[in-house]
C-alpha positions in Angstrom: -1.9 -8.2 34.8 1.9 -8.5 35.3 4.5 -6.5 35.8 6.4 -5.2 32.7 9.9 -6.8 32.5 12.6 -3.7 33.1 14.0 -2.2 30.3 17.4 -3.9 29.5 15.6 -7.5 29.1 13.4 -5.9 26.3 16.4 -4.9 24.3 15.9 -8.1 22.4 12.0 -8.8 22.3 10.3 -9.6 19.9 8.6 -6.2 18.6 12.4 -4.8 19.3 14.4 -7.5 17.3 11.4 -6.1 14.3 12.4 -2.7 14.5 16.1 -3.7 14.2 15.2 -5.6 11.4 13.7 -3.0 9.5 16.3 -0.8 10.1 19.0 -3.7 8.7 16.9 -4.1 5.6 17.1 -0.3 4.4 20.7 -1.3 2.8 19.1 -4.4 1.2 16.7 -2.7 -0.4 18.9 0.3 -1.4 21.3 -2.4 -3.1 19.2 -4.4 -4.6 17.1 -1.0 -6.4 20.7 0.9 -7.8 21.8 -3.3 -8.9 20.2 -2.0 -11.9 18.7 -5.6 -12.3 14.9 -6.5 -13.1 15.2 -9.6 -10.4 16.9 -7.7 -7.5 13.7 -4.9 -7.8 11.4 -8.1 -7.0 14.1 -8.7 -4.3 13.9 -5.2 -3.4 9.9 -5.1 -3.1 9.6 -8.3 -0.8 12.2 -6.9 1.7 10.2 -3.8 1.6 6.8 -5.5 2.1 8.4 -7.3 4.9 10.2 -4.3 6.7 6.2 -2.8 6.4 4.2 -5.2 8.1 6.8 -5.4 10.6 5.9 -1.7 11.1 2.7 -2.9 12.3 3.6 -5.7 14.1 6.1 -4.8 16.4 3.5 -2.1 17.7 1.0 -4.6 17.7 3.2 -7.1 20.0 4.4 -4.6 22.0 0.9 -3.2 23.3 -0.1 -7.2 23.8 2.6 -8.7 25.5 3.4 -5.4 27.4 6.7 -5.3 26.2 6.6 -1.5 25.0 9.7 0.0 25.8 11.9 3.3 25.7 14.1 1.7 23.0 11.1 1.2 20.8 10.0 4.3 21.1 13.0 5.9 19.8 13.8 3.9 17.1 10.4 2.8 15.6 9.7 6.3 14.0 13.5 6.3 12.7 13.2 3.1 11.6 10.0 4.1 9.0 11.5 7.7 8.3 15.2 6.1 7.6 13.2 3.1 5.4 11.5 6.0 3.3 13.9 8.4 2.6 16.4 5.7 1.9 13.8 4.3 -0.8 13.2 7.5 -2.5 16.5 8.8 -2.8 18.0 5.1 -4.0 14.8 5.6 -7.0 15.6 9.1 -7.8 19.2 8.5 -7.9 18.3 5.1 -10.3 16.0 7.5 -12.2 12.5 5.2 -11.7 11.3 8.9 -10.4 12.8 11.5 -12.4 11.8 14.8 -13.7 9.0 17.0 -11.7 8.0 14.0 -10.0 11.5 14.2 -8.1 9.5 17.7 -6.2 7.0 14.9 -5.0 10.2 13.5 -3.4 11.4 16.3 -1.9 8.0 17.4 -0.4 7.6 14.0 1.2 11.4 14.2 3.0 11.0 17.7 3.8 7.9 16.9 5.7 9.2 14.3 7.4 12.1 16.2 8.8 10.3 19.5 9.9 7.5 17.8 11.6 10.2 15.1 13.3 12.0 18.3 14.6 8.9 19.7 15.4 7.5 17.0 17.5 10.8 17.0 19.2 10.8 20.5 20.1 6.9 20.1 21.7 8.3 16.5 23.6 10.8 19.3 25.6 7.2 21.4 26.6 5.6 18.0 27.1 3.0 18.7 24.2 2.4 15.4 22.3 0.8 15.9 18.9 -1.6 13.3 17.8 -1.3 11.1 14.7 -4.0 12.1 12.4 -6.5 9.9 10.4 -5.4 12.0 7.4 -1.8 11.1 7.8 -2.2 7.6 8.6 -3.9 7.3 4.7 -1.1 9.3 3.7 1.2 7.1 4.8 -0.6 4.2 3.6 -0.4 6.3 0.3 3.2 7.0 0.1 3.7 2.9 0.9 2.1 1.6 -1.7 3.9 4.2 -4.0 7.2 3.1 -2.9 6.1 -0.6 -3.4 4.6 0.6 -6.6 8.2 2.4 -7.6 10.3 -0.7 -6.2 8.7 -3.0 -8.8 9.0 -0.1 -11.3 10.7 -1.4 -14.6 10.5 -4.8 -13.5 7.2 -4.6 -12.9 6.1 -3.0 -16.2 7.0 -5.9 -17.8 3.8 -7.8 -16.8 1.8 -4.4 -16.2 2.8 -1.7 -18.3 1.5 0.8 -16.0 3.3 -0.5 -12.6 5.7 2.9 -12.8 2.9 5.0 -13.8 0.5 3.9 -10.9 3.6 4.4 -8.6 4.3 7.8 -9.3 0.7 8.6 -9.4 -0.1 7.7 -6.2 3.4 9.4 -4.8 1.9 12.6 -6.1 -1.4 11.8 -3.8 0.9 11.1 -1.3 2.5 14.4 -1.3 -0.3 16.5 -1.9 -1.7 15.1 1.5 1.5 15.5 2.6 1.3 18.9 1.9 -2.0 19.2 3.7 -1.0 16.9 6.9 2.4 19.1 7.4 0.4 22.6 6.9 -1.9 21.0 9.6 0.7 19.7 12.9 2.7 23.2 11.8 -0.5 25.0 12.4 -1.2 23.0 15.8 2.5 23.2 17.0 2.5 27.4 16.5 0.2 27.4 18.6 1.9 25.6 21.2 5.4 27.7 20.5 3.3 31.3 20.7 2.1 29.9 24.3 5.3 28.9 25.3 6.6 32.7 24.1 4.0 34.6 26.0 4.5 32.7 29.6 
């Protein structure tokens, strides 16, 4: 087994140049959803599909050719967090989720930003907090939502229920949400109440 390659010569391997490709596509798909147009949502959908499995792939290249790196690290989470929030604010603001459903929304950022800061706090005590089972469905949840959504109106043309399914299943999402959030909060107290008492 080799030698990783330093640092600087992963700033463009593959699994890197992924992540910076998912993070260039969040303006894509943000145009392409407030267009207003039926054909840019199927434009908006396939960028989205694309910018997902690169989620998985760039880990998955990463751990196999060795070339994990400090770069990755940092921006891989940012890259997914930036993809969804950027996806569910461009649908609120067209209105494909609208009404109550827009709480499913907010629940969904909100989590993400309380547990990001939370797992930042517990990196400074060198307490990492493990990825769930439970949260990898919800995220696999909230994907297929947004895919769902992205299609929306478009989509309801061939299946009447596209937008329906979507917002169903982003309700699921954030009810696990819910759940997985109450669960690293509970973990991580636990951690900040030790770190109090030394």
């Amino acid at each position: 087994m080799g030698a990783r390659p330093p640092q600087r010569a992963l700033l463009l391997s593959l699994p890197n140049i992924l992540t910076y490709g998912r993070i260039v596509a969040v303006p894509l798909v943000v145009f392409c959803v407030v267009g207003g147009r039926d054909a840019w949502r199927w434009i908006a959908l396939a960028l989205f599909i694309a910018a997902s499995i690169t989620d998985y792939l760039d880990g998955y290249l990463a751990r196999m050719w060795q070339q994990q790196s400090s770069i990755g690290r940092m921006l891989d989470p940012i890259a997914d967090k930036v993809l969804v929030a950027a996806c569910l604010l461009a649908l609120v603001f067209e209105r494909t989720i609208g009404g109550v459903s827009i709480w499913a929304a907010v629940i969904i950022l909100s989590r993400e930003i309380l547990v990001s800061g939370l797992r930042e706090y517990l990196a400074e005590l060198r307490v990492s907090v493990p990825v769930t089972r439970l949260a990898k469905w919800k995220t696999a949840t909230q994907m297929v939502a947004i895919a769902f959504l992205l299609a929306g109106p478009a989509g309801d043309l061939y299946f009447p229920y596209t937008t329906t399914v979507g917002l169903v299943l982003l309700w699921l999402a954030a009810l696990v949400t819910l759940y997985t959030g109450y669960d690293y909060f509970r973990a991580g107290l636990g951690h900040l109440l030790e770190d109090d008492e030394r």
